[in-house]
C-alpha positions as CSV (number, residue, x, y, z in Angstrom):
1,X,0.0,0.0,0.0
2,X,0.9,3.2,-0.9
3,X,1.2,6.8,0.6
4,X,-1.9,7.8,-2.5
5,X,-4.5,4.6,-1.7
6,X,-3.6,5.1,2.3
7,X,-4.4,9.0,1.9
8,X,-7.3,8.3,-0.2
9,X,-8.4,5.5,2.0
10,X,-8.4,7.7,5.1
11,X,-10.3,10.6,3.4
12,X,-13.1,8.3,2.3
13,X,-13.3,7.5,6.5
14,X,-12.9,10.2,8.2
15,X,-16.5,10.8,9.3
16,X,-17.0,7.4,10.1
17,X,-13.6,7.7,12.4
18,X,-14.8,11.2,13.6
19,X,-18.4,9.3,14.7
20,X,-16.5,6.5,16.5
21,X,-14.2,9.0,18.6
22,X,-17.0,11.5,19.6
23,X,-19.6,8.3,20.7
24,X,-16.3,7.3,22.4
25,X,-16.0,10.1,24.6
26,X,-19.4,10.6,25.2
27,X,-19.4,6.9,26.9
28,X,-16.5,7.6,28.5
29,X,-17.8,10.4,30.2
30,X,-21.4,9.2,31.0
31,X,-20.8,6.0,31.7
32,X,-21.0,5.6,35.5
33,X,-17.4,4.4,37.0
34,X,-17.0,4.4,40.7
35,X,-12.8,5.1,39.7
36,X,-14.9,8.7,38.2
37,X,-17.7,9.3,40.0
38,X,-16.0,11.8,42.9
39,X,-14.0,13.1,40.1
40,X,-17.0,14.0,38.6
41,X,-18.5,15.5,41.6
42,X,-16.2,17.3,42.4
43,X,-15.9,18.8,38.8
44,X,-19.7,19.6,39.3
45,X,-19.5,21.7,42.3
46,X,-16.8,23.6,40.5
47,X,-19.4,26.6,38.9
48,X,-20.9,26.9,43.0
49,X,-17.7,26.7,44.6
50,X,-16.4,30.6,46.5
51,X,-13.3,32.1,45.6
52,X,-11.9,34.1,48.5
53,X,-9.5,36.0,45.8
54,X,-12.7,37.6,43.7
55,X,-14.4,38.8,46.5
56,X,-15.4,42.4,46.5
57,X,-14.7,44.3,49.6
58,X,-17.7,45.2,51.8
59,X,-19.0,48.8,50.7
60,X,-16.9,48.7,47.0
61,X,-18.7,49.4,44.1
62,X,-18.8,47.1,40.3
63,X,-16.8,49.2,37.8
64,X,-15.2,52.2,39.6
């Protein structure tokens, strides 16, 4: 096999390849693990989580 029939080869797969690796993922992420799952919690609470270094003084003002 050639560098010509491989290229052509893998153009004539590519969405096929590209389907197989994003239903991949998607398992891999919703697929309940106990190895994951306080990963995944944790990555969750993330968004809710404080951050004492944002934290406007009491009394400041947004944008001055």
């Amino acid at each position: 096999m050639d560098w010509i029939n491989l290229s052509t080869f893998v153009k004539d797969f590519w969405g096929v390849w590209l389907m197989l690796l994003f239903f991949g993922a998607t398992a891999w992420a919703l697929w309940p693990s106990k190895k994951r799952k306080e990963y995944m919690d944790q990555a969750a609470r993330i968004p809710f989580k404080e951050d004492d270094t944002h934290r406007r003084a009491p009394g400041a003002r947004m944008g001055g």
